[in-house]
N, C-alpha and C positions, 0 to 999 in steps of 0.2 A: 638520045643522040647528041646533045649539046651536051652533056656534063663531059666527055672527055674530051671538049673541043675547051672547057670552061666557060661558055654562055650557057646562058639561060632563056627561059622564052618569057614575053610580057606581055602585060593587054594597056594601050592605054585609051581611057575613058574620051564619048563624047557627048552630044545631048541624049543622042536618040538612046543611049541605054539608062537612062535616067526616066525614061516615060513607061511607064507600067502597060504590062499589054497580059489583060487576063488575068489582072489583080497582082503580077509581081511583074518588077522593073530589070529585064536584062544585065543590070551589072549585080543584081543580090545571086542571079543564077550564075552569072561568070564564077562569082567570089565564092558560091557555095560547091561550083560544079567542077575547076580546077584544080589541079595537085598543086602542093603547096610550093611549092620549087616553081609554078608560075608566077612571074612578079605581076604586080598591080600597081599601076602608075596612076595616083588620083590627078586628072586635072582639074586644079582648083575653079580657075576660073569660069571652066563648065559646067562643073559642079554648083556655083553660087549661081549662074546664068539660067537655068532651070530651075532655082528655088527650093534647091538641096542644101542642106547645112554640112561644109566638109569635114568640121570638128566629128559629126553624130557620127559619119560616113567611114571615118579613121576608129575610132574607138568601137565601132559595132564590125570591124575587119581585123583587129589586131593580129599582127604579122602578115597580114595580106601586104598591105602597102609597104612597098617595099621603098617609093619613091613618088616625089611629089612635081606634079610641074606648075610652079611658082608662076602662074597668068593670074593678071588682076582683073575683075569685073565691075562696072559701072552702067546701072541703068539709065543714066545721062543721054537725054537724045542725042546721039552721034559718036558716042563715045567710047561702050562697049568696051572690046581688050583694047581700047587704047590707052587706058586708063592709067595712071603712071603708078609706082606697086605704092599702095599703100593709101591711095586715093580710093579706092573702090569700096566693093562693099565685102570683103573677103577678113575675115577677123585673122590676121596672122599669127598675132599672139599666140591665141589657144591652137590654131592650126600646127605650129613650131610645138608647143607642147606637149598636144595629141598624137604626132609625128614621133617625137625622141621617146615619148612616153610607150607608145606603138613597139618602135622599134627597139627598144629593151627586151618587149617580152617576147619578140620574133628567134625562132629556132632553126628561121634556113639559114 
């Protein structure tokens, strides 16, 4: 129903699909359960906030992610997304990387 409108449908991430329920975590079944024409929006910063590494997250989805939302993470009491980018605990580098590297070999 969206392709002759030209959208598309997406999911984008938050904690609770990160928590394994039953020995797998709601977003490995989104990513494995969706057609590929759904986009997958990693958010970083919920992603590190939970104790997920977004680099591993990006290369074990290649062509999933189709877009990334750039939130910064800090365990600092009080400080959480308030973190300013590049203050946190989110490795951007190889996330930028993992991303363009990603999205090369994507076929949607």
């Amino acid at each position: 129903m969206f392709k002759p409108a030209g959208i598309r449908a997406g999911y984008h991430n938050h904690q609770t699909e990160f928590k394994a329920i039953e020995g797998k975590r709601p977003i490995e079944v989104i990513a494995a359960g969706t057609p590929k024409n759904v986009m997958l929006q990693l958010d970083v910063g919920t992603c590190v906030e939970v104790g997920q590494d977004p680099v591993a997250w990006i290369k074990a989805n290649k062509g999933r992610i189709n877009c990334i939302h750039c939130k910064e993470w800090s365990a600092e009491p009080g400080v959480g997304y308030k973190a300013l980018f590049g203050e946190g605990k989110a490795p951007w580098k190889e996330i930028f990387t993992a991303a363009e590297k990603a999205a090369a070999l994507s076929t949607i």
